[in-house]
N, C-alpha and C positions, 0 to 999 in steps of 0.2 A: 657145686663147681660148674659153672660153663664151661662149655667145649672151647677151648682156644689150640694152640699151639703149647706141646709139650714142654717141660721144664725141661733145662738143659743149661750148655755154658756159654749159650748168650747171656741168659740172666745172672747167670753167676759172674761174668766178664760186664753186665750193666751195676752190677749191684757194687761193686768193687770199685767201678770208675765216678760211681756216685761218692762214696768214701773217698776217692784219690781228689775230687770236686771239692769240696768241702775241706780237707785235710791239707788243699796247698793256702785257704785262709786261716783255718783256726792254727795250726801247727805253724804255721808261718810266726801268726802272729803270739800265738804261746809261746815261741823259742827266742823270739826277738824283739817283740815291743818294749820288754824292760828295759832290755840293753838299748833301744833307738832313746825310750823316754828319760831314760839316766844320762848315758854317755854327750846326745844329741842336742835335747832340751831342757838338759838341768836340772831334773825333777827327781827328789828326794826317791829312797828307794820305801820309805815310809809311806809318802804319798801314795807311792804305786801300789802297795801293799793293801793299804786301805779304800782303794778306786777299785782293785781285783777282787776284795772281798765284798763288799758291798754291792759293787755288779752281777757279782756272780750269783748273790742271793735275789738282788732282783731279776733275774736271768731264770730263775729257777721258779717262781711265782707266773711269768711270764708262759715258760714251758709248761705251764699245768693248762695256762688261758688254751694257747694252740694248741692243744691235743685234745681239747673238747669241741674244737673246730669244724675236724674232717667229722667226727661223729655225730655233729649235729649237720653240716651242711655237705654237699657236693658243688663243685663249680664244673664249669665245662659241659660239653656234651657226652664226652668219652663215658662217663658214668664209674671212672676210677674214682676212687676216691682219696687217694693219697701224690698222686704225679700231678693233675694240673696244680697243687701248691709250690709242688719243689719247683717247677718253671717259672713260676712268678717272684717266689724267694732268691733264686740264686741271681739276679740281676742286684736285688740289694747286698748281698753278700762280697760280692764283687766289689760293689762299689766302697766297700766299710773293708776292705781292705785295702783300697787306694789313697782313701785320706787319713788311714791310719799313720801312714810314714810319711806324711806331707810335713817336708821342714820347717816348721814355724819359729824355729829361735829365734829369729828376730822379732815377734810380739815381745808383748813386756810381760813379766814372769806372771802377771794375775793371770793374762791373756792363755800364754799357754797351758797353763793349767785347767781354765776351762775347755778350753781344744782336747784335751785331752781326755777328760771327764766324756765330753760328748762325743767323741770320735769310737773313741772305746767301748760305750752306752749304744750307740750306732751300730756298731760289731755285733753287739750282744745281740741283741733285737733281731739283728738279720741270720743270725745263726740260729735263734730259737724257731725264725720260720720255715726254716730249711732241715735243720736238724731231726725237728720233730717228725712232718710226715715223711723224711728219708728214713727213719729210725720204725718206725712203724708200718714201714714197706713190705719190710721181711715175711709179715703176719699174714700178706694178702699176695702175697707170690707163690707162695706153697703153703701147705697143711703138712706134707709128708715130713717126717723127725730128722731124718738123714739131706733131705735134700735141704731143710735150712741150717743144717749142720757147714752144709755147704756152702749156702749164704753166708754166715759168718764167721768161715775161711774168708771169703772171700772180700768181707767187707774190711778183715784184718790185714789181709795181706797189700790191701787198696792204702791204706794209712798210712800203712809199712812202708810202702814204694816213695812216699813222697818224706814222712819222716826220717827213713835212714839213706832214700836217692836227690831229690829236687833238694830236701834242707840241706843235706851234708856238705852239697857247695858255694851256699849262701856266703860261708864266710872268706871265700874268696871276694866277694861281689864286694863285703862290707867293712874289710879288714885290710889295710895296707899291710907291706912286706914287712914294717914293724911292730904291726899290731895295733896301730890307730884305727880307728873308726873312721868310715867313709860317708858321712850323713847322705849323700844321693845316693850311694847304691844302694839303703833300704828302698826308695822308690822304686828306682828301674827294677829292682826284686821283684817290688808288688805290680807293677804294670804284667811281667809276665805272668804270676801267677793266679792275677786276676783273668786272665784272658784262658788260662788252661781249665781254671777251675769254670770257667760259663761252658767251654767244650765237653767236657768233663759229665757236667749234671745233662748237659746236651743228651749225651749219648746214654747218659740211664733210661732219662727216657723211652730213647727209640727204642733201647735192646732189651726192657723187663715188661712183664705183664702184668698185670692184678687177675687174678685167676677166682681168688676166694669175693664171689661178690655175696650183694644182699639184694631184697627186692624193692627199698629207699629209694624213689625216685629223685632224679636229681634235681637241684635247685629248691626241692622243700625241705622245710623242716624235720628231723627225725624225733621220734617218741623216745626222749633222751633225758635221765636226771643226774644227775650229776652226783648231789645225794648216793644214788646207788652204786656208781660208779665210783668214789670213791672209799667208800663200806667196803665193796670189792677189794680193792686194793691193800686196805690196811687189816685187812682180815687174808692176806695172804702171804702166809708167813717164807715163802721162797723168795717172791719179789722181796720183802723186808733185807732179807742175809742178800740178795744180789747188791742191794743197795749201798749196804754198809760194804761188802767187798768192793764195791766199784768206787764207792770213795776214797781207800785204800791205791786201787790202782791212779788214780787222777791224782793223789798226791806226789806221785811221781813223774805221771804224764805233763801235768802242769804248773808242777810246784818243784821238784825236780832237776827237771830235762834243761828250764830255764837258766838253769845253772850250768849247765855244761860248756855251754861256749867261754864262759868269763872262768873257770877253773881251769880248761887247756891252755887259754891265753894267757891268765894270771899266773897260776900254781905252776904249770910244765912251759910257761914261757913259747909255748909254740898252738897256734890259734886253727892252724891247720890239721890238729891229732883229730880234731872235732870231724875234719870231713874222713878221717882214719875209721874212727871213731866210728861213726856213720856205715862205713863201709864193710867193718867187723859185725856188726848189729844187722846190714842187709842178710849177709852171709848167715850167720844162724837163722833166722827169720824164715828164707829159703828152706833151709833145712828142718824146719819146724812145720812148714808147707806142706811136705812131703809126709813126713812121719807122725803127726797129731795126729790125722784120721783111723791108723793104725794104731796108735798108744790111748787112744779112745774107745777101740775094741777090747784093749788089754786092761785097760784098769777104771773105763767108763769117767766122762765129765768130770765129774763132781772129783771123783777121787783123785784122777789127775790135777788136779787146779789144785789139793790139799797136799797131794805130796810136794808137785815141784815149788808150791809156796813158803812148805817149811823147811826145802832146801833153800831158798834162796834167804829165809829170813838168818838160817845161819852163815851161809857163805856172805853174807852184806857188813851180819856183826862183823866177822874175824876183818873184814876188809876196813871196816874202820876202826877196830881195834891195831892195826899193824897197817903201818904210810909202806905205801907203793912208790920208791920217788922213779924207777924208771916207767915213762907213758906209755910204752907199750907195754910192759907188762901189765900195768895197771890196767889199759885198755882189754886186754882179753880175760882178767881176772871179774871185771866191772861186769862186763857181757854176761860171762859163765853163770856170776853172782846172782843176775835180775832176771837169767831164765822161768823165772815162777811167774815174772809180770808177761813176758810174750808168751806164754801161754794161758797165760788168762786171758789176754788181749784177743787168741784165735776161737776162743770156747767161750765166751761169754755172751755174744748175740745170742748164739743157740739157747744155754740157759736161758736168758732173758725170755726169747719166744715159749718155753717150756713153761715160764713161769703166767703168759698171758691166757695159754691155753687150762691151766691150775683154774684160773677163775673161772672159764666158760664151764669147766668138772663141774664146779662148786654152786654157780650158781643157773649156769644154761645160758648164759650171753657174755656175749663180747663187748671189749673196751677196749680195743685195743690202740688209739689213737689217747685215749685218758691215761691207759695204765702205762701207756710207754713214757708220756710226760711224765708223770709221777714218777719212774724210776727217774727219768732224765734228771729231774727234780733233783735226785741226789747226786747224778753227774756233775748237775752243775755247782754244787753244795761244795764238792771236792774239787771241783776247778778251782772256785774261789778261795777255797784254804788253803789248798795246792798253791795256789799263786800270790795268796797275803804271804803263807808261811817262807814263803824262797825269799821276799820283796821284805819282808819285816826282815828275815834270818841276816841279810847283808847288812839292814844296816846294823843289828847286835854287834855284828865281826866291826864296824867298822870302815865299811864301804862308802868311797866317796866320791859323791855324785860329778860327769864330767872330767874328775881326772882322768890324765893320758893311761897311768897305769897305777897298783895298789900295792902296796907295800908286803914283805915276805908273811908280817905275820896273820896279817887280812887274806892273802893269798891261801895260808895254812888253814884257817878256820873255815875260810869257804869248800874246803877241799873235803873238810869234817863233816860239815852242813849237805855236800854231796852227796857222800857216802853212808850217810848217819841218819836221815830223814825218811830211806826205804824201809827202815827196823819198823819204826811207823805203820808205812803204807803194807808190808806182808802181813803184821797184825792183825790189821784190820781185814785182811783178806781173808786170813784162816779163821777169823770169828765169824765170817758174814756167810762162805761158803762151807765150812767146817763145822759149827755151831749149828747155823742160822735154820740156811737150805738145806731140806729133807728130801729132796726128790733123789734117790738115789736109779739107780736102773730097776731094780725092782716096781719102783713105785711109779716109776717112769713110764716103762711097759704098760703098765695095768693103766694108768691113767690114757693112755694115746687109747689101748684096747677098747675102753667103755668108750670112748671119744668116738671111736669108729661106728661103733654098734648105736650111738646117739644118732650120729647123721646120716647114718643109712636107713 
């Protein structure tokens, strides 16, 4: 550990704005690109279906290339080895959200569609570059268990801010007082929140450190195989279960959420429950802020993410076993329901880090730029199906592309598809961290304890 400047809540306020950076692209564009590429440009919801998943597996090949990056090389003088990337990624990232809402109806429909493919393709790319070594920050900010506990408060509540604040009033910007689409006010969206998110990763830089170095000079090559680094990986059975549970939560985050907007507009006929909606969602969130670090002490990680996840897989059935027709009650009933995903959402960086330090136990080094890719890996596995699965399910119902508005019983199915799709995503969570992941507190302990007596 070099002597720098103590951990504290600059870094925890750099690490969270790095997430809010990032989070007003991807979430932007998770919550709205279907509905600009259907409604805007006439593109099958099929198509889209099949562009989400197939990017999103090459997305995932992609994240394994960058994460062997920072561990083979250094750039810069600084001798970090994860920030001067995220400086040079977020300029593309920005830009792969500006041409993503760039109106092109007027091409001829081949045209569009290839715009589409590559705009999209574009995205992915600039988010695997960004993503990655923001995602394997955590590792080299601190060592200590609690203070990346904090990190990943921190990086949750960063997400948070823009998914239940900046998105909630998007559909002002996009949605006339009838509930028509406004094809330019995707743009004007993306101009601003291309311009927050470059502020954004701006200031992680300034305000986080790398604290955990190595003695790698920079600019050369490091004594790196890949080979072992991946051995690593799949011989580690915590990372495995984070895996499978985070594919789980992405089913929702991006397969999901994507549906919410066109279920308030369709189903309850009112387009604005969405920014309601939103608002309900900050409000626990908040409250989840507060009291996770506490209900952490009282029933430890692991077991918390199994309990409120088999609450929620029941509260999600009954809710779509029984129609909710008035929107607010449904709206506070939906929230109360999917409290097992916002608290996965606040506790799962930390696993994650828990499970990078499992390897170095196991075998005496780190990978942490390979092993993070690798789980990303399945992040992005579950964006993809997350996002086929929403994009395919419409058109099952019957969704059709372009029209003004959809018919009551397309409206009803999509409402089923909302509520029915999470049974899914909690499954998969309590197999991955119920099942999977064995680090309980006990073993938790004992593993940090040798950890300590190693590097001392």
């Amino acid at each position: 550990m070099k002597k720098q400047r103590k951990f504290g809540i600059r870094d925890q306020v750099g690490y969270a704005l790095g997430d809010i950076g990032g989070s007003f692209v991807n979430l932007y564009i998770g919550a709205f690109f279907l509905v600009f590429a259907t409604y805007v440009l006439g593109v099958s919801p099929y198509f889209m279906g099949t562009l989400f998943l197939v990017s999103r597996v090459f997305d995932a090949f992609t994240d394994v290339v960058m994460g062997t990056i920072p561990d083979r090389w250094r750039i810069g003088k600084s001798g970090d080895k994860f920030l001067p990337y995220i400086s040079i990624a977020k300029w593309f990232l920005a830009a792969s959200l500006l041409v993503s809402f760039v109106d092109v109806s007027s091409f001829s429909t081949t045209m569009i569609h290839i715009w589409v493919v590559v705009v999209y393709n574009f995205y992915g790319v600039a988010y695997t570059a960004d993503s990655i070594p923001y995602g394997s920050l955590a590792a080299v900010i601190t060592r200590d268990p609690v203070e990346r506990t904090k990190l990943s408060r921190a990086r949750a509540i960063g997400g948070m801010i823009v998914g239940m604040g900046a998105l909630s009033i998007v559909p002002m910007f996009v949605y006339d007082s009838a509930g028509n689409v406004i094809p330019e006010g995707f743009f004007n969206v993306a101009i601003v929140f291309s311009i927050l998110s470059l502020l954004s990763y701006t200031a992680l830089v300034r305000l986080t450190t790398e604290r955990v170095r190595d003695d790698n000079p920079t600019g050369k090559k490091i004594d790196y195989k890949f080979k072992d680094a991946l051995k690593a990986a799949l011989t580690n059975r915590p990372l495995i279960g984070m895996m499978i549970a985070s594919i789980g939560s992405l089913l929702i985050i991006n397969g999901v959420n994507q549906l919410a907007a066109i279920v308030f507009a369709e189903y309850y006929k009112m387009p604005s429950a969405f920014t309601i909606n939103s608002i309900v969602n900050i409000t626990i969130v908040v409250i989840l802020f507060f009291s996770v670090p506490k209900l952490v002490e009282v029933f430890e990680k692991r077991n918390l993410v199994i309990v409120s996840s088999a609450f929620s897989l029941i509260a999600i059935t009954l809710l779509t076993l029984f129609t909710i027709e008035n929107v607010y009650v449904f709206i506070a009933l939906y929230n109360i329901a999917t409290l097992g995903l916002m608290i996965f959402v606040m506790i799962v960086w930390a696993l994650v880090t828990d499970c990078l330090d499992y390897t170095e136990l196991k075998t005496g080094r780190r990978y942490d730029g390979t092993l993070f890719s690798i789980y990303s890996f399945s992040r992005k596995v579950g964006m993809g199906v997350g996002s086929a699965i929403g994009s395919y399910a419409l058109g099952w119902v019957g969704f059709v592309s372009g029209a003004e508005s959809q018919s009551a019983e397309v409206a009803a199915n999509i409402y089923r598809l909302y509520t029915g799709l999470p049974i899914i995503a909690f499954i998969l969570m309590l197999v991955g961290v119920g099942l999977i992941f064995n680090l309980n507190r006990t073993k938790t302990d004992s593993m940090y304890e040798e950890l300590k007596e190693r590097r001392a």
